[in-house]
Residue frames as a rotation matrix with the C-alpha (Angstrom) as fourth column:
UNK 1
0.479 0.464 -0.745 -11.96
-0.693 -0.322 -0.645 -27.53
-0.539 0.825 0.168 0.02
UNK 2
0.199 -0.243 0.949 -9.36
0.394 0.907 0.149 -29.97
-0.897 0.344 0.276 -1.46
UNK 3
0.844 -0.187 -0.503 -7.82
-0.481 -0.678 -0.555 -27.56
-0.238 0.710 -0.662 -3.65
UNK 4
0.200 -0.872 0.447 -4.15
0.516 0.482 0.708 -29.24
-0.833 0.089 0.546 -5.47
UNK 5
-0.311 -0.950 0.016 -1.73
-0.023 0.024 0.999 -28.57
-0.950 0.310 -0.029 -7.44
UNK 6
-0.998 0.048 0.028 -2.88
0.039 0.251 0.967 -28.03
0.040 0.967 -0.252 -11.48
UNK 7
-0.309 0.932 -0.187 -6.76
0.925 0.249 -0.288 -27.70
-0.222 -0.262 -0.939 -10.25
UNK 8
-0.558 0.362 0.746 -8.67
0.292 -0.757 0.585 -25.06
0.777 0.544 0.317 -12.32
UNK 9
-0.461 0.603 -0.651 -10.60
0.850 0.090 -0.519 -22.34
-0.254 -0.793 -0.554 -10.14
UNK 10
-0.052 0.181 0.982 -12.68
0.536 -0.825 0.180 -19.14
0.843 0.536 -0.054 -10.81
UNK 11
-0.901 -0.418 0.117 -12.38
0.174 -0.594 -0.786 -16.08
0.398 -0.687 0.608 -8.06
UNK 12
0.077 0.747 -0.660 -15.38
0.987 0.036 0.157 -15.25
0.141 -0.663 -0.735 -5.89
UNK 13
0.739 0.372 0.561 -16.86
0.433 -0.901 0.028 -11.75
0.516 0.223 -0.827 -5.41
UNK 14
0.868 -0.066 -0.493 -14.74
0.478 -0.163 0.863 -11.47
-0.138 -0.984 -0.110 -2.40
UNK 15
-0.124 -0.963 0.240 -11.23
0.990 -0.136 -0.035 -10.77
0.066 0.233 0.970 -4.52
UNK 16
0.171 0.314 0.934 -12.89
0.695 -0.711 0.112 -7.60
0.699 0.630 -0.339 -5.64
UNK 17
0.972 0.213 0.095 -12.81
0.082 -0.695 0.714 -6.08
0.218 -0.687 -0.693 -1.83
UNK 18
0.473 -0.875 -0.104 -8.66
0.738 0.329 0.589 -6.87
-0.480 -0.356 0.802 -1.46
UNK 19
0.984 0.054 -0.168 -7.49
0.022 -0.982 -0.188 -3.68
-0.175 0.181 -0.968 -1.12
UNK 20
-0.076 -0.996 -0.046 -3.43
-0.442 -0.008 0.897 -4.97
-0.894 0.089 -0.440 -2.25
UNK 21
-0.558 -0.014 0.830 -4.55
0.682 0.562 0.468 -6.96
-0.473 0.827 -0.304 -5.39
UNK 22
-0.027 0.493 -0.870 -5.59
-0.341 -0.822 -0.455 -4.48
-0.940 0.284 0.190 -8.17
UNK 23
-0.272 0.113 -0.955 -7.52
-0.951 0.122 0.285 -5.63
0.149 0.986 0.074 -11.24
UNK 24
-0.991 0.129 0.047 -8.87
0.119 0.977 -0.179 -8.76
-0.069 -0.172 -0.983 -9.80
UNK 25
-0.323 0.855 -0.405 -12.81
-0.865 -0.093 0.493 -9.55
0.384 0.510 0.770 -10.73
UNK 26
-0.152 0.574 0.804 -15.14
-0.324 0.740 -0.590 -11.91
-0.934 -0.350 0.074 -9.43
UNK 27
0.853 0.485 0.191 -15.32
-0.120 0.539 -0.834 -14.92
-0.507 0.689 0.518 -12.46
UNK 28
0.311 -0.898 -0.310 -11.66
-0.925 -0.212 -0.316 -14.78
0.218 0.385 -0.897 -13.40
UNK 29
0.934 0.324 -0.149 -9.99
-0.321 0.946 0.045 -18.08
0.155 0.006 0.988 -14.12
UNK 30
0.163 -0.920 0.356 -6.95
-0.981 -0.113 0.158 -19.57
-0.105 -0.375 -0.921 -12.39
UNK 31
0.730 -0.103 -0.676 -5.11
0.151 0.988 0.013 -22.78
0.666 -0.112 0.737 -12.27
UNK 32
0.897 -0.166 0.409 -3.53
-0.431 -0.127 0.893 -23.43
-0.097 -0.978 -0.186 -8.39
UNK 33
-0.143 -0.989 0.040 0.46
-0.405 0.022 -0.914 -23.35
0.903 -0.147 -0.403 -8.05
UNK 34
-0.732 -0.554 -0.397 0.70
0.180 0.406 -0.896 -24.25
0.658 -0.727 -0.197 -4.67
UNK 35
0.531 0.799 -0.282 -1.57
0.067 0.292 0.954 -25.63
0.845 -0.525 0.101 -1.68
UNK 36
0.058 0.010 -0.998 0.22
0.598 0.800 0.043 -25.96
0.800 -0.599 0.040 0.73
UNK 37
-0.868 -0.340 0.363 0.98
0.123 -0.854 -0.505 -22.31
0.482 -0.394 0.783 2.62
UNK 38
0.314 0.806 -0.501 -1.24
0.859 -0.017 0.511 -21.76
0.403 -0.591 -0.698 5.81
UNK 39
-0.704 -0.359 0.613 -1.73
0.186 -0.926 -0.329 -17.84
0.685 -0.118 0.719 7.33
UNK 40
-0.631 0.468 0.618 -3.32
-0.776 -0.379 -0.505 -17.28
-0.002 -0.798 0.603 10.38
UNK 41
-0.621 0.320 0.716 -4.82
-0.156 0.844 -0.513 -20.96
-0.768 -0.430 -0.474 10.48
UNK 42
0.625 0.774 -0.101 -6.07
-0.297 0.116 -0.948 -20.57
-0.722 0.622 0.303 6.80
UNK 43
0.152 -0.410 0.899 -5.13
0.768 0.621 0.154 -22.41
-0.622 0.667 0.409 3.68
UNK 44
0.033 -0.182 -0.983 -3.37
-0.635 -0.763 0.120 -20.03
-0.772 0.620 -0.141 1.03
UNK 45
0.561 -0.105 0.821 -3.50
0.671 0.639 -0.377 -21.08
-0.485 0.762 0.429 -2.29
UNK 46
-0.786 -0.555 -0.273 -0.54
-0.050 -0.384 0.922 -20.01
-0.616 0.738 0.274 -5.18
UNK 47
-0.038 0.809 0.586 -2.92
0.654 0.464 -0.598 -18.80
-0.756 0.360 -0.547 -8.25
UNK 48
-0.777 -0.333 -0.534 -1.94
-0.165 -0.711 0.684 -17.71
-0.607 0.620 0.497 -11.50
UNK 49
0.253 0.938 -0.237 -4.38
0.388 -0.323 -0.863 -15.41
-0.886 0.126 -0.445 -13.38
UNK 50
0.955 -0.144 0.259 -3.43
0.060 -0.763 -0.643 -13.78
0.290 0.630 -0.721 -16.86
UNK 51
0.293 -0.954 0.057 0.38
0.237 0.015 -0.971 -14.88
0.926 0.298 0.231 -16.58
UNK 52
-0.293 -0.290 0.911 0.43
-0.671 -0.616 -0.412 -13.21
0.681 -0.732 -0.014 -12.82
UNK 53
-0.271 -0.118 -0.955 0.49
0.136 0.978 -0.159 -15.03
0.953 -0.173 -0.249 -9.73
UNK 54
0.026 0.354 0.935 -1.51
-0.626 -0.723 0.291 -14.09
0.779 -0.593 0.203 -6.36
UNK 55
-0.922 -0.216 -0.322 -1.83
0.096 0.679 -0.728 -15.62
0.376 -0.702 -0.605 -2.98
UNK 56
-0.418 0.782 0.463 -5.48
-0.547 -0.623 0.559 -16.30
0.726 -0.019 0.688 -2.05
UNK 57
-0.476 0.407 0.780 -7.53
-0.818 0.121 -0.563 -17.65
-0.323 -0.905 0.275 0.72
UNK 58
-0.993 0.045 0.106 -9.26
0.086 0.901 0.426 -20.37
-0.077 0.432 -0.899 0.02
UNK 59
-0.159 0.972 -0.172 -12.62
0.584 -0.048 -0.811 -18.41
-0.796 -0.229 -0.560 0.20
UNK 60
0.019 -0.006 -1.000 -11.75
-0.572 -0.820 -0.006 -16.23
-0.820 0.572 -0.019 -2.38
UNK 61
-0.339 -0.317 -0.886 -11.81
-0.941 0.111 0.321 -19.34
-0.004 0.942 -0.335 -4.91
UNK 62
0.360 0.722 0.591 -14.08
-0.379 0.692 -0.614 -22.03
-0.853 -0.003 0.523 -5.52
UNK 63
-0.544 -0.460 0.701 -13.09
-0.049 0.852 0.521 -25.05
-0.837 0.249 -0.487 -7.93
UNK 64
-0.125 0.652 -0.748 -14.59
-0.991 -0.123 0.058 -25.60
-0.055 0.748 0.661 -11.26
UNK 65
0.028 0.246 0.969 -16.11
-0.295 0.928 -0.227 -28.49
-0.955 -0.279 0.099 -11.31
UNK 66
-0.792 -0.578 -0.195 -15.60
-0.394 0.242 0.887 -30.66
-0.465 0.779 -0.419 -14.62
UNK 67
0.112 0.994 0.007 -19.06
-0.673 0.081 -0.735 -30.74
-0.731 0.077 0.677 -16.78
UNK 68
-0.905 -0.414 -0.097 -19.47
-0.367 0.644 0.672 -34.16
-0.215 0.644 -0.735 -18.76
């Protein structure tokens, strides 16, 4: 995905089923703390939401793309 540092993302239905994160929402907007953590051969991303930081998959969050 090419996710970095300071890169705006919104959450993906999928947060909604993570049954340790309460009060995530599918459309919730994040900007990405840290890329670089890998878990079981996937990419974690650092993502703070509303002041609160989470550790997500990299399926659970999809880039906004910058509309000009």
């Amino acid at each position: 995905m090419g996710l970095k540092e300071g890169d705006l993302v919104i959450t993906l239905l999928k947060v909604e089923s993570i049954q340790a994160v309460v009060g995530l929402e599918e459309g919730m907007i994040g900007v990405i703390t840290e890329a670089e953590p890998i878990f079981d051969a996937q990419r974690v991303y650092g993502v703070v939401i509303n002041g609160k930081e989470y550790y997500l998959f990299e399926d659970e969050v999809k880039k906004l793309e910058e509309e000009c």
